[in-house]
N, C-alpha and C positions, 0 to 999 in steps of 0.2 A: 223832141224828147221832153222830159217831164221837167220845172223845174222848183224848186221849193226853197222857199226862204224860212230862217229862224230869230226871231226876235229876242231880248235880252227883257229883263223882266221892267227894265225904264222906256223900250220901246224902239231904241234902236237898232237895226240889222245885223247880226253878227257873221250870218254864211247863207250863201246863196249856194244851191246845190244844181249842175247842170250835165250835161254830156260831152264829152270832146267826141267818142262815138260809143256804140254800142257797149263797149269792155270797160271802158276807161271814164270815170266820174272826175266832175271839177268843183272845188270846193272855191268860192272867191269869198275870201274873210274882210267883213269889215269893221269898223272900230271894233265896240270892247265886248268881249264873251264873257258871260259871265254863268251862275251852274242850273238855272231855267233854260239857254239858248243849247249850251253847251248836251245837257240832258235830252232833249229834243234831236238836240241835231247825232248825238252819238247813236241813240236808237234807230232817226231814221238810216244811217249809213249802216247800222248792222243790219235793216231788214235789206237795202240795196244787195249786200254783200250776201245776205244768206239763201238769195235769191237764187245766185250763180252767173256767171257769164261774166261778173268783172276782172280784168286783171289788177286795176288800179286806181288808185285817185291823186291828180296833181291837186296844191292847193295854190292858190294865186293870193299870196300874204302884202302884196305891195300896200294895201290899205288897210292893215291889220293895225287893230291897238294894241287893249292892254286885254286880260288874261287873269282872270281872279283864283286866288288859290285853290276854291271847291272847284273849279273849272277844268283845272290842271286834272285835281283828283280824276274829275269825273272822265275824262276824255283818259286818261295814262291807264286807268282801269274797266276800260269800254268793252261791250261783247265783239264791237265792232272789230276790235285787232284781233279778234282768235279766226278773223272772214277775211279782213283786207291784207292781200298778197304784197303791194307795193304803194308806198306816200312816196311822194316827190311836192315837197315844199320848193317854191320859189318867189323871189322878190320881196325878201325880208329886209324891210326899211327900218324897223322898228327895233330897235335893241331890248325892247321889255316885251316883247313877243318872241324876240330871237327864243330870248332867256324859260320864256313859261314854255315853246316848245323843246328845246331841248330838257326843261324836267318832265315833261311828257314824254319825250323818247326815256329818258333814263326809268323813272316809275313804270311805261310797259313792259321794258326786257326785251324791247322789241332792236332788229338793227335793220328791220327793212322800211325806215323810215328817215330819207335821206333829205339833205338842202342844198338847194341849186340858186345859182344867180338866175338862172331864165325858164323862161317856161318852157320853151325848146327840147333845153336836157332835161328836165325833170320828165315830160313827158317822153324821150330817149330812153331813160332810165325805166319807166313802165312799160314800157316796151320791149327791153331787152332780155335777153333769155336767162337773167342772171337772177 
């Protein structure tokens, strides 16, 4: 499957985009997003999504940074949440990432965007009929 990385405007990698299978995309976040990476990477997840056939995306946040405030903006008001069914966050180390994603859950309105210890249930969770 196809996979796609997004850079931050100093050059570092912020998300790698891949498949667990056909339905289900994997976001693996690394250090700091910021609203060039962030921008990029929300459009390309709305075209994934408006394509059809996904149910979900887990994100693998174990190597996540930091999270700038346009970032926040730009992801909590994405076209990408009015397509993607189910987020399953896991391996949140980071306490200022915790933080930027839950005001990204609060700024969407969204509650189908949950946080897991492991990637197991997060990807349980995309899966489930709920």
């Amino acid at each position: 499957m196809e996979n796609k990385e997004f850079f931050t405007s100093d050059g570092k990698i912020s998300a790698e985009v891949s498949f667990v299978d056909p339905t289900v995309a994997q976001t693996v976040v690394r250090g700091n997003a910021d609203e060039v990476s962030s921008s990029r990477y929300a459009g390309y997840i709305t075209h994934l999504f408006e394509s059809g056939g996904l149910e979900g995306m887990i994100v693998d946040a174990t190597q996540a940074g930091s999270v700038s405030v346009q970032a926040i903006d730009i992801l909590a008001k994405s076209d990408a949440l009015d397509f993607v069914k189910k987020v399953g966050v896991f391996g949140i180390s980071n306490p200022v990432f915790r933080l930027a994603l839950q005001a990204i859950i609060k700024g969407s309105g969204r509650d189908n965007i949950q946080i897991f210890a492991t990637r197991d249930e997060a990807l349980a969770y995309i899966k489930s009929g709920n």
